[in-house]
Structure formats: C-alpha cells, structure tokens
C-alpha positions in Angstrom: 58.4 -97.4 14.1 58.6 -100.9 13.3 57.9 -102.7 10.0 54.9 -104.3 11.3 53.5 -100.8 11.8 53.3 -100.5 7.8 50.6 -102.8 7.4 51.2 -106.3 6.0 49.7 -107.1 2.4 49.5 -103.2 0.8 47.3 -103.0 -2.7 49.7 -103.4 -5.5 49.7 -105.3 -9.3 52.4 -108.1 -8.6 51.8 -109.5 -12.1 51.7 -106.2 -13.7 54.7 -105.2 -11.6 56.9 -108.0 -12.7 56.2 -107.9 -16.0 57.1 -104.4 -16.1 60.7 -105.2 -14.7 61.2 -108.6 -16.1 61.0 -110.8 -12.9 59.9 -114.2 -13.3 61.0 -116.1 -10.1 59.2 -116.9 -7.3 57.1 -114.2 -5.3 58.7 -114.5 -1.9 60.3 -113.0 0.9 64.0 -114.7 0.2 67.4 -112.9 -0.1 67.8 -114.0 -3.8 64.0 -112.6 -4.8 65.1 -109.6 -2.8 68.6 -109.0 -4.8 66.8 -109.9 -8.2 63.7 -107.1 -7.5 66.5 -104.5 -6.6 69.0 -105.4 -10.3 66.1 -105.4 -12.4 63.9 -102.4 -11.5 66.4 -99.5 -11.9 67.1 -101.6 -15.8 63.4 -101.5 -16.5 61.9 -98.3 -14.7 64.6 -95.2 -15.1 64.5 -92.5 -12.8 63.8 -89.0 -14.3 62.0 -85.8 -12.8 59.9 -84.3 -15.8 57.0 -84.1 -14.0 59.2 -81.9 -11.3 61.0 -79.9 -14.2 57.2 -79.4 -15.9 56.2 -77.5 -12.7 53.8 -80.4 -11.4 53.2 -81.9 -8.3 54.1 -85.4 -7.4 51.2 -87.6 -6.4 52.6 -90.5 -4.0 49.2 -92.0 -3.8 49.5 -95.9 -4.6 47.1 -95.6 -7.7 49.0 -92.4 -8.9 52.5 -94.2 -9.0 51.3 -97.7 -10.4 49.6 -96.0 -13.3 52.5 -93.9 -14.3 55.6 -96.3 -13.6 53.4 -99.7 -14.0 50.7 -98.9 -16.4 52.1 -95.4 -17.6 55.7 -97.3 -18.3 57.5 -94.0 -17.0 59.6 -93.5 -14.4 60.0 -91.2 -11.1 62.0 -90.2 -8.6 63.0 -91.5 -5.2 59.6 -91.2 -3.5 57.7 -93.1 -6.4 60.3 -95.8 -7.2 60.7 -96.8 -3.4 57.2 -96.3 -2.5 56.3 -99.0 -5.2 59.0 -100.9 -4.1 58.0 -101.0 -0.1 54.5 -102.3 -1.4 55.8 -104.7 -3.5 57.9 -105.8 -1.1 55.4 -105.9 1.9 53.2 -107.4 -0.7 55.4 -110.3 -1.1 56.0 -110.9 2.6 58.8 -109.1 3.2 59.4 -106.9 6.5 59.9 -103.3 5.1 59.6 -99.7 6.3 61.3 -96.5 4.4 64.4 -94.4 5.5 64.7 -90.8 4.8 68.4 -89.6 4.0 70.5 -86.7 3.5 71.6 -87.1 -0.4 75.7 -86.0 0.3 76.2 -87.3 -3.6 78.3 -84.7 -5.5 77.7 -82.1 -2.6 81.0 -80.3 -0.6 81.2 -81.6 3.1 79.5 -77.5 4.2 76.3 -78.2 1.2 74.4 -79.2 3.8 70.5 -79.6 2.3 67.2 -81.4 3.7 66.6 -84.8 3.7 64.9 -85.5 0.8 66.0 -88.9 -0.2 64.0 -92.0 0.6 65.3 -95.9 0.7 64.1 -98.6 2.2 65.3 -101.2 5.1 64.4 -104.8 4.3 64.1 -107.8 7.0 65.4 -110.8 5.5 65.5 -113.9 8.2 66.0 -111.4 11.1 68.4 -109.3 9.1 68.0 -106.2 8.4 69.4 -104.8 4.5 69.4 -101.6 2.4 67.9 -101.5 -0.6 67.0 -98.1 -2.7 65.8 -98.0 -6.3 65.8 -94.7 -6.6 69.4 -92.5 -6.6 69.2 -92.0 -10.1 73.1 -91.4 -10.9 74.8 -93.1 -8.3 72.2 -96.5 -8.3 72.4 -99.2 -6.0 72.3 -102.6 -7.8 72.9 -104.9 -5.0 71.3 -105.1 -1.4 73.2 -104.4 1.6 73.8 -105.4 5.1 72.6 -102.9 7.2 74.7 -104.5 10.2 77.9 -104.8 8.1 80.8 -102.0 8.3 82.9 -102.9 5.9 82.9 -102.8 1.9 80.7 -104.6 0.3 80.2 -105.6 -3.8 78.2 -104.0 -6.0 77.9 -104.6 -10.0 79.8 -101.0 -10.2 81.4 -100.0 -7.0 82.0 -101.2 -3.4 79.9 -99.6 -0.7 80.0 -99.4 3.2 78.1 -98.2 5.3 79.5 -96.0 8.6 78.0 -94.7 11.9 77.5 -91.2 11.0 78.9 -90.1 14.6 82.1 -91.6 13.2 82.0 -89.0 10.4 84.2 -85.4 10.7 81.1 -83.4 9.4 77.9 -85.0 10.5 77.7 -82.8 13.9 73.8 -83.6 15.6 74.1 -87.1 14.7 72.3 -89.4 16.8 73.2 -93.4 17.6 71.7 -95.6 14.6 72.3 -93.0 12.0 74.6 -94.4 9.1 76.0 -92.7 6.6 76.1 -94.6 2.9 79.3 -94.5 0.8 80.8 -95.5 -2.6 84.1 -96.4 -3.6 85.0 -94.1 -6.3 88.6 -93.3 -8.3 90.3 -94.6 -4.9 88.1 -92.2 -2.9 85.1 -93.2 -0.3 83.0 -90.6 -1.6 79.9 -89.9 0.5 76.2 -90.8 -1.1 73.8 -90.7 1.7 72.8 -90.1 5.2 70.0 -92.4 7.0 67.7 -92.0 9.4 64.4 -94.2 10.3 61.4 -92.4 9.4 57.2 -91.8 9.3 55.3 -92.0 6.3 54.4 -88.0 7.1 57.5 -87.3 6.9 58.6 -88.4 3.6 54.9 -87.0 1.9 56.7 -83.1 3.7 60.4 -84.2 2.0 58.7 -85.5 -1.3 56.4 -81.9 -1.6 59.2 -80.0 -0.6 61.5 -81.4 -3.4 59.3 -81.2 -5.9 58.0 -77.8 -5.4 60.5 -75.5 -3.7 62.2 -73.0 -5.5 65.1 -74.5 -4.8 64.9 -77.8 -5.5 67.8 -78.7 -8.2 64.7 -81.1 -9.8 63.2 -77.8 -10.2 66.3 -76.3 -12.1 68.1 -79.5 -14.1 66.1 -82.4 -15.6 67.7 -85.8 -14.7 67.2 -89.4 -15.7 69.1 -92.2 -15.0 68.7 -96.0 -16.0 71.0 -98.5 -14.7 71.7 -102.0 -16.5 73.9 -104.2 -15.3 76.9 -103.2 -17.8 76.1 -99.5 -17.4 75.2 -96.7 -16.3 72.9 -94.1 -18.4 72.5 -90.4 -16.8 71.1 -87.5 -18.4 71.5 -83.9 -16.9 70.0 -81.1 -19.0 71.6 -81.5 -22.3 75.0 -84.1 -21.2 74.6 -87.7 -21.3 77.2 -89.7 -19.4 77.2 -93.3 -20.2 79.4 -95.0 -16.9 80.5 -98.3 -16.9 82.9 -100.3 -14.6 86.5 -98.3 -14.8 85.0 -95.6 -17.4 83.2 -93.0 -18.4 81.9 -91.8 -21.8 80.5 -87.9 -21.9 78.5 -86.9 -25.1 76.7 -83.2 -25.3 73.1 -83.8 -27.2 73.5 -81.1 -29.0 69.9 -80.5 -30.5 66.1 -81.3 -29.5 66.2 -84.6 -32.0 69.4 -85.9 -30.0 67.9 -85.5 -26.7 64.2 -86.8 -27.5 66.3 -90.0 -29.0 68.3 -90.5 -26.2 65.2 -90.4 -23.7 63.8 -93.2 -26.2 66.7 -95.2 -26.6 68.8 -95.0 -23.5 66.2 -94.4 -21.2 63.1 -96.6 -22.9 60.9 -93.6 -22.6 57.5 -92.8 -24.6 57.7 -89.1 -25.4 54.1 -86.8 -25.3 53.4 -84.0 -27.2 53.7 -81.9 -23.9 57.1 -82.6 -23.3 58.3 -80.9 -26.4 58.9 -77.6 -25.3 61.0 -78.8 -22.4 63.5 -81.0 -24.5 63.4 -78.0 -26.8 64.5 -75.9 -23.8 66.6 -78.3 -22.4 68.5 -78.7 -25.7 69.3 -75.0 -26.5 70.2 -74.6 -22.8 
C-alpha cells in the first residue's frame, strides 16, 4: 500500500497538538520539522499502558486518542502515539503510512511473539525514514534513513537498520523486511522487526495487545518519558532513570513514591481510579 492510499489531510488539532509538545516552527513537510516533531513528542507525551493494566480497551478512533493524549494530557502506547503522529504528519503534508513490527527489545533470539508494534515510514523529498514515538523504554529520538545500513546517531545510542534475511534467527523473512537495532554496552542488541502494513491489521495487533491474557501490558504497568538528557522508565514498582553511558535504578517503595514519580518524572495527572493500581503496583 502506498502512502497516498492513507488519505491526504486526516482531522487532527495542529494547534492543540503543538502546544501539547512544545513545537513552534513551521507546519511543513521538511526533514528539520520532521526531526523536531519526533525529539519533542516522546518529552511531552510519555508512554504508559494504565488503561491496558486497568482491564480496558484501547479506543484507536482519532477523537478517542486526541482527547486523551491532546486534550486528556495523558499518554498511550504504540498504537495511540503513532496513530496521532501519522495524522499529524499527513496533516502537515508529509507522505506517511504505518509499519507493524515484531518488538525483539529485551526478548531471547527463540521469544518469538506477534507483531504488535507499530512505527511509521515518512517520505521526505523522495526519501523514505523511520520514525516511531512510541517504544516506551528503548525511544527513538532521531529519524532514520530507511535506505541506510549502517549506524546512524541518536541523542542516546546508534542505530542501524539490517535486511532481516541477513539475520541468523528471522527464518520466513521476506525481501523489504528490516530488522531495527541499538548499539548498547558494545552489543547490537535487537529492537524491532518491520514489515509494511494495513490499517486492519494494526486495529487486530492493537486489540490483541491490550486484551489477551497474555499480553505483558496486561501483567506489568510501564511508562516511559524520554528528554533529551534522559531516559525515564517505570516497570511495576522500579524506576530506571538512563542517560548517555549510565544508569540509575531506584525501587518506589510505597504508593506515595510511585503516584510522585508518575507526577514528576512522567508529567502525569493522577484520578481517583487509579489508586488502587498504584496501591497494587507498590506492594507488588
């Protein structure tokens, strides 16, 4: 499917939307609005799967994910933060369609799960770039070349991207599939694998993740907020605050130490119906 097939001008708040993130600049398709857009969302917007943890379904509808990461000033998960982010871009005159991938992050070569990862390929002058705001612990902060096989700079770690034929355990893999890797302690670790994809599709990945039994958003609350100088990530009860070359670990040790580091770290309003999770979340 090509971009074009996406519609061209999709409903969406531009104003509201760059307030919300902090973008000023111009509202067109160029490389350096492009690169802006994908530093300053993951700062403003965190990711964070309450809603998933809480039992409830995710609503991708365009109304539904403007009034809760817009409006609502919450954040989301993969399907919400790079659904926004296609419209936006599209909105601005960009030439965008979404990928589905494979998450490999933190996995063993033989944890093989569904793709249930969405990011985003963005046309910029008749090239084609990868941008995602939406992997939560291991962000992207930097667009990059689709085309280009080598590393490339990020504000944390390099990247490359290979053809996932190349790769010893991606059997099935067909031409045009890339798999996404970071640069971590010396070691290309593996983050993604990406595959063009229908908008049916991702509605069947974002149900499944968000409602199977199975589903670690069902079992673990994450959220994640990347700034330019670090790194915040929350799972369950341990915050790890990364920046470039370290890592700091803490344990939130009791309700009050969790429900301040949502606020703080994460720039979170908390509701009266999220108290018994951070309660359960704590003493877990």
């Amino acid at each position: 499917m090509t971009a074009a097939a996406w519609g061209a001008r999709p409903m969406v708040d531009l104003e509201a939307y760059f307030a919300r993130i902090g973008y000023a600049e111009a509202a067109e398709p160029t490389f350096a609005a492009l690169a802006t857009l994908q530093r300053l969302h993951p700062a403003a917007i965190p990711f964070e799967t309450i809603d998933v943890w809480l039992g409830r379904t995710v609503d991708l509808s365009p109304a539904a994910v403007d009034a809760k990461l817009i409006v609502g000033r919450r954040g989301g998960y993969c399907f919400e933060h790079n659904s926004l982010f296609l419209r936006v871009l599209r909105a601005m005159g960009f030439a965008a369609e979404p990928l589905i991938a494979r998450s490999r992050w933190g996995r063993s070569p033989d944890d093989v799960q569904a793709r249930t990862h969405m990011a985003l390929r963005v046309w910029v002058e008749g090239e084609p770039w990868l941008a995602d705001v939406g992997f939560g612990g291991c962000m992207q902060t930097a667009p990059l070349r689709l085309d280009e096989r080598g590393p490339q700079a990020t504000a944390f770690e390099p990247r490359r991207l290979r053809p996932l034929e190349a790769c010893d355990d991606a059997a099935g893999a067909a031409p045009g599939d890339l798999r996404l890797e970071a640069l971590v302690g010396g070691d290309w670790r593996p983050v993604c694998d990406l595959v063009g994809q229908a908008q049916a599709d991702l509605e069947a990945a974002n149900w499944f993740i968000s409602t199977h039994p199975g589903s670690a958003f069902r079992r673990h609350l994450v959220v994640a907020r990347t700034l330019i100088e670090a790194r915040y990530v929350l799972t369950d009860n341990r915050l790890a605050i990364r920046r470039p070359g370290r890592e700091t670990v803490l344990k939130l040790l009791d309700a009050a130490g969790l429900e301040r580091a949502l606020v703080e770290d994460f720039g979170l309003r908390i509701r009266p119906e999220w108290r018994p999770m951070i309660e359960a979340v704590a003493d877990g």
